[in-house]
LOMARVEX-642521 format. One line per field, with one value per residue: residue in three letters; x negated, y, z of N, C-alpha, C in turn. Coordinates in nm, 2 decimals, always signed. Atoms other than C-alpha are relative to their C-alpha. Layout:
N
res ALA; ...
n_X X; ...
n_Y Y; ...
n_Z Z; ...
ca_X X; ...
ca_Y Y; ...
ca_Z Z; ...
c_X X; ...
c_Y Y; ...
c_Z Z; ...
! end
This chain:
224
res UNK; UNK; UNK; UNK; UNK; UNK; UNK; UNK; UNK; UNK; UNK; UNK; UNK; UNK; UNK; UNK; UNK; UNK; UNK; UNK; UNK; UNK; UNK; UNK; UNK; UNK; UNK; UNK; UNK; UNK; UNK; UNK; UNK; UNK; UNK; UNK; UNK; UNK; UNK; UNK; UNK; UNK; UNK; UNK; UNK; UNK; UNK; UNK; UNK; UNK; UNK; UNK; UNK; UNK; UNK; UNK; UNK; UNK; UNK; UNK; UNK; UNK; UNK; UNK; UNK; UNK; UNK; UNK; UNK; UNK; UNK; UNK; UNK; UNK; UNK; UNK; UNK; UNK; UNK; UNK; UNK; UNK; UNK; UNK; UNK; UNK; UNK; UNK; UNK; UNK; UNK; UNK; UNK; UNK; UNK; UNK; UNK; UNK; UNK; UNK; UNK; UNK; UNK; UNK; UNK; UNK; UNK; UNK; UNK; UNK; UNK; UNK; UNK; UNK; UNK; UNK; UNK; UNK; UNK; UNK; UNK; UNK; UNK; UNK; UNK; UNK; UNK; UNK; UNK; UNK; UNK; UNK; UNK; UNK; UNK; UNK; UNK; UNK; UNK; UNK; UNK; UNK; UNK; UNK; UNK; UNK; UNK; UNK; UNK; UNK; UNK; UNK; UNK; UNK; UNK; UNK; UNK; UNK; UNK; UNK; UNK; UNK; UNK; UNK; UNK; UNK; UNK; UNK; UNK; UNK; UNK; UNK; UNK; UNK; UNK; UNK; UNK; UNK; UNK; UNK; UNK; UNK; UNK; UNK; UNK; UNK; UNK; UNK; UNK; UNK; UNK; UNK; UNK; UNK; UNK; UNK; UNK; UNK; UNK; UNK; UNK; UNK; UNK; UNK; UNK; UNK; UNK; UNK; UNK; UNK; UNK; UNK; UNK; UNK; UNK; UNK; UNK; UNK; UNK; UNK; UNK; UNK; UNK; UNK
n_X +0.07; -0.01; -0.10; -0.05; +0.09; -0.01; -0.14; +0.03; +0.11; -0.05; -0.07; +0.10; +0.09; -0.08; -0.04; +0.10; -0.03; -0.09; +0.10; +0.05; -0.04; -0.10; +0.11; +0.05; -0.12; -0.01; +0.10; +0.01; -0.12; +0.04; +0.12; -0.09; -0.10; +0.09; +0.01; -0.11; +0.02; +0.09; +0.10; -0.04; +0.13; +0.07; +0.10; +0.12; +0.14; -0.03; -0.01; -0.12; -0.11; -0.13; -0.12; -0.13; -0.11; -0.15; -0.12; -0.16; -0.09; +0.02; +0.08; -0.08; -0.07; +0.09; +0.08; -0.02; -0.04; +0.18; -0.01; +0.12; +0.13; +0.13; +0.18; +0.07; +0.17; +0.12; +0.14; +0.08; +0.11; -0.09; -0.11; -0.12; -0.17; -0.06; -0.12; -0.07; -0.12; -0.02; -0.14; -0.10; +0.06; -0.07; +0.06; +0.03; -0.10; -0.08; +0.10; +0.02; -0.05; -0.06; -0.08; +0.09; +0.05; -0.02; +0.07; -0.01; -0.03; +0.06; -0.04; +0.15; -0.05; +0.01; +0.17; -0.05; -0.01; +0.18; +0.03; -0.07; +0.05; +0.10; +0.04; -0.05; +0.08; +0.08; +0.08; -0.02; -0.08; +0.06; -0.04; -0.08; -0.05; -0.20; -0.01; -0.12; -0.03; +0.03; +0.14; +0.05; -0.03; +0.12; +0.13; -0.04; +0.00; +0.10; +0.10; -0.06; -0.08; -0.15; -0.12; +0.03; -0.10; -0.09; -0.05; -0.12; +0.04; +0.09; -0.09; +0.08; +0.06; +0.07; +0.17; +0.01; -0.01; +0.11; +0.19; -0.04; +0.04; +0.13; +0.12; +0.04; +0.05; +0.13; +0.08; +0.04; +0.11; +0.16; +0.04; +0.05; +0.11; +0.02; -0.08; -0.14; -0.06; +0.00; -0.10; -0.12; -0.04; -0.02; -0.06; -0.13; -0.03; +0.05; +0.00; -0.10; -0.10; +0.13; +0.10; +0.14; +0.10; +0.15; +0.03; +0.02; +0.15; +0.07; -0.05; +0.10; +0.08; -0.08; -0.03; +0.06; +0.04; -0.06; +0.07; +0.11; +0.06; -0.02; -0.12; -0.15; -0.09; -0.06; -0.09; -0.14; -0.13; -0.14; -0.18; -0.08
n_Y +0.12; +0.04; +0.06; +0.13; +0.07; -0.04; +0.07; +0.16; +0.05; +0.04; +0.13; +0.07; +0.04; +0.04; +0.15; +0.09; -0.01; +0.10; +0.13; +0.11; +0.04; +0.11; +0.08; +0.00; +0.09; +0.15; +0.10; -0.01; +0.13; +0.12; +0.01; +0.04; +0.16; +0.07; +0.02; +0.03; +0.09; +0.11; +0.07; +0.12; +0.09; +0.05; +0.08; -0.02; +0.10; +0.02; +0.14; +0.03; +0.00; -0.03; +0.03; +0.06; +0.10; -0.08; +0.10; -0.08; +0.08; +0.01; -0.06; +0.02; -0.04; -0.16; -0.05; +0.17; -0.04; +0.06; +0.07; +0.01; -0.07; +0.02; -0.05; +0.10; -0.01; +0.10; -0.04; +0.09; +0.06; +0.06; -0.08; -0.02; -0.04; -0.03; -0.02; -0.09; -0.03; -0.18; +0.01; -0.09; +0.04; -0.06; -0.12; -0.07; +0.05; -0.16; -0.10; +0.10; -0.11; +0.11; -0.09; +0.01; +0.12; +0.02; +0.06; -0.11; +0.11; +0.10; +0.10; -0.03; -0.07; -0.17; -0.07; -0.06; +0.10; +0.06; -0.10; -0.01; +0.14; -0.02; -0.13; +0.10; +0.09; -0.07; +0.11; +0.01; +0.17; +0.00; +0.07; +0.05; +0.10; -0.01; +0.15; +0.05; +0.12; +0.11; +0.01; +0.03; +0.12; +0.03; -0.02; +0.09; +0.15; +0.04; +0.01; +0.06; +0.10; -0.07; -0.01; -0.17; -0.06; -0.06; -0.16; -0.05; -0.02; -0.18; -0.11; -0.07; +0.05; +0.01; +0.02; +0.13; +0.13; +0.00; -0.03; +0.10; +0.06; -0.08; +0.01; +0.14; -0.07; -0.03; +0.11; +0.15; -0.03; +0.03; +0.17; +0.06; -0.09; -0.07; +0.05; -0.05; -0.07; +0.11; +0.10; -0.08; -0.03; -0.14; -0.04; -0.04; -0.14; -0.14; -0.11; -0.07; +0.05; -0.09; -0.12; -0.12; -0.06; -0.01; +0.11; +0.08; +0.03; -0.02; +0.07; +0.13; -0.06; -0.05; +0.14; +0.06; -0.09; +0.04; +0.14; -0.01; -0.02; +0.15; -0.01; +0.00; -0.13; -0.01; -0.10; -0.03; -0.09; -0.07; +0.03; +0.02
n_Z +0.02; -0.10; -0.08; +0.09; -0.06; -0.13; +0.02; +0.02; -0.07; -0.10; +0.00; +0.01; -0.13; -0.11; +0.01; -0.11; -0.11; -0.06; +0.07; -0.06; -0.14; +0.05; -0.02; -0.16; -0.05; +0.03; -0.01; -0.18; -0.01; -0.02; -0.09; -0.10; +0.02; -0.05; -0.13; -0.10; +0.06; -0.09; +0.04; -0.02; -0.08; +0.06; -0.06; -0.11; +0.04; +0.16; +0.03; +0.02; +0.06; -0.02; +0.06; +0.00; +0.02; +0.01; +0.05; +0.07; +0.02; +0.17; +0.06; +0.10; +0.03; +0.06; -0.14; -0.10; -0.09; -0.07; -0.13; -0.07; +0.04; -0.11; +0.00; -0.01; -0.04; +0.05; -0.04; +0.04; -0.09; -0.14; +0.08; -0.01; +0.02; -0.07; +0.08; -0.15; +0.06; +0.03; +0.05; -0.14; -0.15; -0.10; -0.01; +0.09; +0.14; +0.05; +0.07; +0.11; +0.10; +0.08; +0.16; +0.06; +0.10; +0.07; +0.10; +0.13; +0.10; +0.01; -0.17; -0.09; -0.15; -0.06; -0.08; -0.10; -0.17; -0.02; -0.07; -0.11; -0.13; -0.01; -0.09; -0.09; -0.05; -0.01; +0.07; +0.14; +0.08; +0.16; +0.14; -0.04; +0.08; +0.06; -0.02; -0.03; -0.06; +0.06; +0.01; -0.11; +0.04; +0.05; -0.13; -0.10; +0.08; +0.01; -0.13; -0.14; +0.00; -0.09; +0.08; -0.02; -0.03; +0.08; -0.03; -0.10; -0.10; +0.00; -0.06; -0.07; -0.09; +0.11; -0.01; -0.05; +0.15; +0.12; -0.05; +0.01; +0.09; +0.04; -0.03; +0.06; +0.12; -0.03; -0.04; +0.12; +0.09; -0.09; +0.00; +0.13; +0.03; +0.14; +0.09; -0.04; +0.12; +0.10; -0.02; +0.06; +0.20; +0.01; +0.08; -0.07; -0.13; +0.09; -0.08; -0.03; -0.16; -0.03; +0.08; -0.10; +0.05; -0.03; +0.10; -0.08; -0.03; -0.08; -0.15; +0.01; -0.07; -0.14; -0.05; +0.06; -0.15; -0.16; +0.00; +0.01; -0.11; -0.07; -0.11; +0.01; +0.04; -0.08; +0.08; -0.15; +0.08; -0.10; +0.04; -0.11
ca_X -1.24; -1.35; -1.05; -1.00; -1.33; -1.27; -0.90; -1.08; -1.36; -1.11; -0.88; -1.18; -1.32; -0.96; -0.91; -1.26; -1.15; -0.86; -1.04; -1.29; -1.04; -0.81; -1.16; -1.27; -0.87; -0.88; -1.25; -1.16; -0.80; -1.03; -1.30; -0.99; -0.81; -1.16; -1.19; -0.86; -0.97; -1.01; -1.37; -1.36; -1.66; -1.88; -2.03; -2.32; -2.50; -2.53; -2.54; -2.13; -1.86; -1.50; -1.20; -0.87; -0.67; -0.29; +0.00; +0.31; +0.57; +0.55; +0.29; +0.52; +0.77; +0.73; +0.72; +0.66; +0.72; +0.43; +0.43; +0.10; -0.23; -0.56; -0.91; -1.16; -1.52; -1.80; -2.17; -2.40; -2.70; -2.50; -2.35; -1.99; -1.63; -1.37; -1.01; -0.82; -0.44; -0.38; -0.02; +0.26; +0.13; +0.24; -0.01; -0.01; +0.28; +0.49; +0.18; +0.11; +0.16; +0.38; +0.55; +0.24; +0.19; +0.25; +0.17; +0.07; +0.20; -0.14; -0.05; -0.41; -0.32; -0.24; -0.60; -0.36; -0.29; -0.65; -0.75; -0.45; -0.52; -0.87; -0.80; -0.54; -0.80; -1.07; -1.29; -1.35; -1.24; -1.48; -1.28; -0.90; -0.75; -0.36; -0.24; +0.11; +0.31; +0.22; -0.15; -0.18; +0.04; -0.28; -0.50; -0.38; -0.29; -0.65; -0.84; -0.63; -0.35; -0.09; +0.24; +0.24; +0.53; +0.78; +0.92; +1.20; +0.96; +0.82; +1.02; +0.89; +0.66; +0.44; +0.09; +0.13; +0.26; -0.02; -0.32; -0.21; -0.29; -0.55; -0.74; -0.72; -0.81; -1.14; -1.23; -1.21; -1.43; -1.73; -1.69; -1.74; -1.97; -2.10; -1.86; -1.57; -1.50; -1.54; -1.24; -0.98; -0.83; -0.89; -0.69; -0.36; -0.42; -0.60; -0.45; -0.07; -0.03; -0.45; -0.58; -0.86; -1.09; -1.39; -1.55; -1.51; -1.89; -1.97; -1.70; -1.93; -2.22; -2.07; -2.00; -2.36; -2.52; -2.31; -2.41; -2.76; -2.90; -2.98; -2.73; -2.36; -2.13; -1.91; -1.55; -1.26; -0.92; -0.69; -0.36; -0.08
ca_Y +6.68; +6.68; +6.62; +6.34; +6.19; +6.28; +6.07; +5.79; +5.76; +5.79; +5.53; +5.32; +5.36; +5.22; +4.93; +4.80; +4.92; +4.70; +4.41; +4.37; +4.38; +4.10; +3.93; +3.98; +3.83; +3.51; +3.46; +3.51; +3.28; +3.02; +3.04; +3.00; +2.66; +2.53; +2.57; +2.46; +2.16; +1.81; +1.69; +1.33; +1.08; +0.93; +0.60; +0.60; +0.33; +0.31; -0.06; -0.05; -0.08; +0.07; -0.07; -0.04; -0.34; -0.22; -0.51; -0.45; -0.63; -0.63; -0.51; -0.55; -0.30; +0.08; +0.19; -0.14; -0.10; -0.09; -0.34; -0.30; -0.12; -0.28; -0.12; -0.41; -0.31; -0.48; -0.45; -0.61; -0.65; -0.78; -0.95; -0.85; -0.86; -0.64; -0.61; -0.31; -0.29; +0.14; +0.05; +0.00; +0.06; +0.19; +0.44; +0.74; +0.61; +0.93; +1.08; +0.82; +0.98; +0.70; +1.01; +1.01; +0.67; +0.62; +0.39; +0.58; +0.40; +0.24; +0.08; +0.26; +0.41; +0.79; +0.95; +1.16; +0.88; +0.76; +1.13; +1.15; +0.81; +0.91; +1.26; +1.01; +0.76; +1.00; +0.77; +0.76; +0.46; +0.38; +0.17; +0.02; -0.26; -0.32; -0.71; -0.82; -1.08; -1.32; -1.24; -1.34; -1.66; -1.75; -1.67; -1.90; -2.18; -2.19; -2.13; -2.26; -2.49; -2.31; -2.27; -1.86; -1.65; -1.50; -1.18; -1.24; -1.30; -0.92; -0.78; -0.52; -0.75; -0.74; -0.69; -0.99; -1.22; -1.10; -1.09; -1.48; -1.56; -1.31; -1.40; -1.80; -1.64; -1.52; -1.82; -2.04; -1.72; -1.75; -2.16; -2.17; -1.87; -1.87; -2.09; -1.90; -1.71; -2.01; -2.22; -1.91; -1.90; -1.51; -1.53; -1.60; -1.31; -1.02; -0.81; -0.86; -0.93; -0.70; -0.39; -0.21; +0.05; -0.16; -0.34; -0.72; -0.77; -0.55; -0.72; -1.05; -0.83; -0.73; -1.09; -1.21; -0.93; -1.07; -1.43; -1.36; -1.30; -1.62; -1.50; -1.66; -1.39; -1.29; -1.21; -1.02; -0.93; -0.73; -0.69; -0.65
ca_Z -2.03; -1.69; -1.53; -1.75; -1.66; -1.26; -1.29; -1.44; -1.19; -0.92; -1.05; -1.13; -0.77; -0.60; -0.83; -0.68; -0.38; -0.38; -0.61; -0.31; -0.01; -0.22; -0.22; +0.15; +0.24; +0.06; +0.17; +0.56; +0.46; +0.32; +0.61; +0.86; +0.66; +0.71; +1.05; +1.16; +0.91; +1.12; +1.05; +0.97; +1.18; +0.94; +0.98; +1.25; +1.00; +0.63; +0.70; +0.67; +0.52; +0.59; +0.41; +0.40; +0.39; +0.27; +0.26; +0.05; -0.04; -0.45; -0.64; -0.92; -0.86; -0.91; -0.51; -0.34; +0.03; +0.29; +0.52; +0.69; +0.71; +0.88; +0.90; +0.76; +0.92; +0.75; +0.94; +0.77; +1.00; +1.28; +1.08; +1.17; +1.05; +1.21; +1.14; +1.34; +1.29; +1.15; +1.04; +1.28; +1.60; +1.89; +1.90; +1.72; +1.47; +1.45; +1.33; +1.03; +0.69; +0.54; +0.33; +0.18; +0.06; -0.28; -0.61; -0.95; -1.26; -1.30; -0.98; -0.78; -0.42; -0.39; -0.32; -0.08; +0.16; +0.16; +0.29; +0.56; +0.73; +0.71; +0.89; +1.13; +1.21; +1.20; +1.02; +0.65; +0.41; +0.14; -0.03; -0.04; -0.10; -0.23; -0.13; -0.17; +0.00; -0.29; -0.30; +0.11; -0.02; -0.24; +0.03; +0.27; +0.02; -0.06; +0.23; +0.51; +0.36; +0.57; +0.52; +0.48; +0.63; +0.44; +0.42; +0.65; +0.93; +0.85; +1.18; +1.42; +1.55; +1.19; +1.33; +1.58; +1.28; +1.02; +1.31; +1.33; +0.99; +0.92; +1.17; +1.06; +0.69; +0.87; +1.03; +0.70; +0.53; +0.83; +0.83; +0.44; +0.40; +0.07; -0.11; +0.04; -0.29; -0.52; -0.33; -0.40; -0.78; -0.82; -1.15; -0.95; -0.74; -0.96; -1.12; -1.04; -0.68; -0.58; -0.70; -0.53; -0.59; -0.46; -0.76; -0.73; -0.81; -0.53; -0.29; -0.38; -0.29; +0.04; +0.13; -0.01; +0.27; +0.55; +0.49; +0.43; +0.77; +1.00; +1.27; +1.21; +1.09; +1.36; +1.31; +1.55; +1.45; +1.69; +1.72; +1.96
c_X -0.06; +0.06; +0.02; -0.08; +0.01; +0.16; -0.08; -0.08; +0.11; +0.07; -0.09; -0.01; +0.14; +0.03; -0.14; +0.03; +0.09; -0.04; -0.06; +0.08; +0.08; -0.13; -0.02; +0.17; +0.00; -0.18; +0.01; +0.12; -0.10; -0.10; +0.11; +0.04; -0.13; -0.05; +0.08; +0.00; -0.05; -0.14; +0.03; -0.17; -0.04; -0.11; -0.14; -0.11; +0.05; -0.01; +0.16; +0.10; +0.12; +0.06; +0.11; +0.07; +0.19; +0.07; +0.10; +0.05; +0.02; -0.05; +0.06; +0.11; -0.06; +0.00; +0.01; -0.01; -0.10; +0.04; -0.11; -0.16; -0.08; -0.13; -0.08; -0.11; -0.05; -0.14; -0.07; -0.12; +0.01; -0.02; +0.12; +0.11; +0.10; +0.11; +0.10; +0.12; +0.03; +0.15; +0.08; -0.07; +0.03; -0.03; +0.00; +0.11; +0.04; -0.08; -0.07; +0.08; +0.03; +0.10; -0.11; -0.05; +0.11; -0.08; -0.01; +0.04; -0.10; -0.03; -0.16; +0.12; -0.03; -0.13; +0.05; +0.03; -0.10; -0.09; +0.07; +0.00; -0.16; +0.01; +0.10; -0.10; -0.13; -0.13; +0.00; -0.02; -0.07; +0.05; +0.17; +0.03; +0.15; +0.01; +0.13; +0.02; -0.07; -0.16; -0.05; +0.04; -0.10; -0.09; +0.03; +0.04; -0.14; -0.07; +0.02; +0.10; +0.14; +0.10; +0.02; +0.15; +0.06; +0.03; +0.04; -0.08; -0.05; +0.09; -0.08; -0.17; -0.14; -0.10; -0.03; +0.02; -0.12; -0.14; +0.00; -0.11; -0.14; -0.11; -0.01; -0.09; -0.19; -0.06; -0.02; -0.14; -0.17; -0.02; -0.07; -0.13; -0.02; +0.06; +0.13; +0.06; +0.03; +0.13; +0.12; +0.00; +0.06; +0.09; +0.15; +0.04; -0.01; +0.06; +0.17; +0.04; -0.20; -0.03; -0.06; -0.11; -0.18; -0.01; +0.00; -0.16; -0.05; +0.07; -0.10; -0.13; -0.03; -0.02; -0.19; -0.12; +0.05; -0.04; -0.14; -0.08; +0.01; +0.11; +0.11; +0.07; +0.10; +0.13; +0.13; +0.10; +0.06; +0.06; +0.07; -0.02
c_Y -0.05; -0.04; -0.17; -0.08; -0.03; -0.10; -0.10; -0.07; -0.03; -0.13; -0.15; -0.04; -0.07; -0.13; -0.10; -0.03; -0.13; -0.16; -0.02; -0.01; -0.10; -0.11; -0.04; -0.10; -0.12; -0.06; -0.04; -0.13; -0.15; -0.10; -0.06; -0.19; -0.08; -0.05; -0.07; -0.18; -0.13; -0.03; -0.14; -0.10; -0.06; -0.09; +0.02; -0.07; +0.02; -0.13; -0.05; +0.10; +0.02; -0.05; -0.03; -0.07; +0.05; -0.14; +0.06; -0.10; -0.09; +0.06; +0.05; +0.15; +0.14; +0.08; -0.14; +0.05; -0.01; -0.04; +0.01; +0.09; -0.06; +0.06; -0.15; +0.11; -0.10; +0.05; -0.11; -0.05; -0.06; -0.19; -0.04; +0.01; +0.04; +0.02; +0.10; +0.00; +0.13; +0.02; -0.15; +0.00; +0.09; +0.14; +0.12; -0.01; +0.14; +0.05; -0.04; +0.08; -0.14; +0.06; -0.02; -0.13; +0.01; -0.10; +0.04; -0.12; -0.08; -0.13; -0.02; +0.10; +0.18; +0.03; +0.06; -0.06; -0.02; +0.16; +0.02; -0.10; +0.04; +0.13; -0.08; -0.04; +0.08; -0.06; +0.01; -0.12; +0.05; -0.04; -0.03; -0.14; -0.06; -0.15; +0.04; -0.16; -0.12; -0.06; -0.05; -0.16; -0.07; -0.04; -0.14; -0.12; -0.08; -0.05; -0.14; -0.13; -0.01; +0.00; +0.14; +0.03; +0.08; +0.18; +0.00; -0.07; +0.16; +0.04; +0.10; -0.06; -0.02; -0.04; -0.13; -0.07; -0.01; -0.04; -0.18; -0.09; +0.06; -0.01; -0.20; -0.01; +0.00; -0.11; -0.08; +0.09; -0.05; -0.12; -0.05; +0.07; +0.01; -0.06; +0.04; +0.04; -0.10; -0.07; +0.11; +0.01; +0.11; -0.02; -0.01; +0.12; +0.12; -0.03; +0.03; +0.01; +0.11; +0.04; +0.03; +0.06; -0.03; -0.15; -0.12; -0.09; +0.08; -0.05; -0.14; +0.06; +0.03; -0.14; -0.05; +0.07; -0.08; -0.17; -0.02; -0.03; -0.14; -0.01; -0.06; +0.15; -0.06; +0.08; +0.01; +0.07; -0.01; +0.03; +0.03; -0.03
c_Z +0.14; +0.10; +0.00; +0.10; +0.21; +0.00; -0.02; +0.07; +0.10; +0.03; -0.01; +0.16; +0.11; -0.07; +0.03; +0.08; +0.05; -0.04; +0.13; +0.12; -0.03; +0.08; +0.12; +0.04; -0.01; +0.04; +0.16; +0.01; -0.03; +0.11; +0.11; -0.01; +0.04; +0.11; +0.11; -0.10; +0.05; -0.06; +0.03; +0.04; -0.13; +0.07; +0.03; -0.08; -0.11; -0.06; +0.01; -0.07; +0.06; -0.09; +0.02; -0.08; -0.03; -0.05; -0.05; -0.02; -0.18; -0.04; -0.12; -0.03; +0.00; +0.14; +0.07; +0.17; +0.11; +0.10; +0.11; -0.05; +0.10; -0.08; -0.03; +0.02; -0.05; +0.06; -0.04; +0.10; +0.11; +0.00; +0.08; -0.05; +0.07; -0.08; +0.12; -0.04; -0.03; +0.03; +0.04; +0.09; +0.07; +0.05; -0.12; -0.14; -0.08; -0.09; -0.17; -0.13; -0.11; -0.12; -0.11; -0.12; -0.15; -0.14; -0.11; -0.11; -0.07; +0.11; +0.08; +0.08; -0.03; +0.04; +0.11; +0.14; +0.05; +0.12; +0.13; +0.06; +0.06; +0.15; +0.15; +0.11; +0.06; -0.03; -0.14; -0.07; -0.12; -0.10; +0.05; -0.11; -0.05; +0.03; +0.02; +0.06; -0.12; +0.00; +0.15; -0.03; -0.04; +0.10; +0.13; -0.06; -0.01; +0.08; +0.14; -0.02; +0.07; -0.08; +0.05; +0.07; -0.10; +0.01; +0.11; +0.14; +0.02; +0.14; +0.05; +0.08; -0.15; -0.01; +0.07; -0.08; -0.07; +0.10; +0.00; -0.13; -0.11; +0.06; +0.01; -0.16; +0.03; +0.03; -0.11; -0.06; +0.07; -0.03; -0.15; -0.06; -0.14; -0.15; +0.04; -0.12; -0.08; +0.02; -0.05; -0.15; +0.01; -0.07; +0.02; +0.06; -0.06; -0.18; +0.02; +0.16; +0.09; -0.11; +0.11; -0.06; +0.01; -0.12; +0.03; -0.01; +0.09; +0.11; +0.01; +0.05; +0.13; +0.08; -0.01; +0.15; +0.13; +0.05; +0.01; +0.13; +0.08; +0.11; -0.09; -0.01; +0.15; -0.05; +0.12; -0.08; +0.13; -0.03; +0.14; +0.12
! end
C-alpha cells in the first residue's frame, strides 16, 4: 500500500512538474510576441480625430477593388482639416497590407486591415470610412458641380487625380461651413455607394466642433 501511495505521489509530483514548465514556456512566448509587437502612437490631443478615408470602385460587388486610402485628421481647436495620401505611395508601398483588405458580407471593413495600416502608419484610426466611385460622383455634383473623373482616369497617377478633387471637395466644405451637409442628398449616397463605422450623427458632431470656434477652419490635402 505504500508503494502504491509512493508511485502516486511521484507521478503526481512530475505532472505539476511538467504542467508548470508548459506554463512558464507559453508565458515567456507570449512576453516575447509582445515585445517584438510595434506600439502604435496615440494621438498627442483628445481634441482629434483620425479617419480613414478608403476609395473603392463598387460598393456593390462582393470584393470591390481598392483604389485609394487617405488619412482624414480632424483638430478641433485649431480648427484643422488634414488629408494625408496612406494608399499608393511611393513610400513604404511594398510594406502596405493590401492582402489584408477585405469586405465582410455586411459590406464593414476587415477589423484586420484597420490594425495593419495602423501598425504601417504607426498611428491609430478611430474610425473608417468606405466611398465608392459613385459616392465621390454625388459629392462633387453637389458641392462643386464638377464633372467627376471616371474610372479610366484611375492610372498610376491616382493620388494626384483624387488630391485634385478632394481638395476642391474641402474648399466647398470650409466656404459653406455649416450648411455643407444640408446641400449633399445623403440618401443617394448611404447605404449603397458609404458605409462607415463612424455614426453619421457623430460625423455631424465632428463638423459642428470644427465650425464652432471664431477661427476659419483650415484645410490641407497632400499628394504627390
Amino acid at each position: 500500500m505504500r508503494k502504491l501511495i509512493l508511485l502516486l505521489s511521484i507521478l503526481a509530483f512530475f505532472a505539476c512538474l511538467a504542467a508548470g514548465i508548459f506554463i512558464a514556456q507559453k508565458s515567456l512566448e507570449a512576453a516575447g510576441d509582445k515585445e517584438h509587437t510595434p506600439e502604435i502612437n496615440r494621438p498627442a490631443s483628445p481634441h482629434q480625430q483620425n479617419i480613414l478615408l478608403i476609395h473603392i470602385d463598387q460598393l456593390e460587388k462582393n470584393q470591390p477593388e481598392l483604389i485609394s486610402v487617405w488619412g482624414l485628421i480632424l483638430y478641433f481647436p485649431e480648427p484643422k482639416i488634414i488629408m494625408q495620401p496612406i494608399y499608393p505611395s511611393p513610400i513604404g508601398q511594398e510594406s502596405f497590407p493590401l492582402s489584408a483588405f477585405r469586405i465582410t458580407t455586411d459590406k464593414t471593413l476587415n477589423p484586420r486591415f484597420i490594425q495593419q495600416v495602423s501598425l504601417q502608419t504607426q498611428m491609430a484610426w478611430d474610425n473608417y470610412i468606405l466611398m465608392d466611385h459613385q459616392a465621390i460622383s454625388f459629392f462633387a455634383a453637389d458641392l462643386t458641380s464638377d464633372e467627376v473623373f471616371s474610372p479610366s482616369d484611375l492610372t498610376d497617377g491616382v493620388i494626384a487625380v483624387e488630391r485634385i478633387y478632394l481638395s476642391r471637395l474641402c474648399e466647398q466644405f470650409v466656404a459653406l461651413e455649416h450648411t455643407a451637409f444640408q446641400k449633399i442628398h445623403w440618401t443617394h449616397i448611404i447605404p449603397d455607394h458609404w458605409r462607415s463605422n463612424l455614426p453619421f450623427d457623430e460625423a455631424i458632431l465632428h463638423w459642428e466642433k470644427l465650425t464652432s470656434p471664431q477661427s476659419p477652419i483650415k484645410c490641407e490635402v497632400f499628394g504627390e
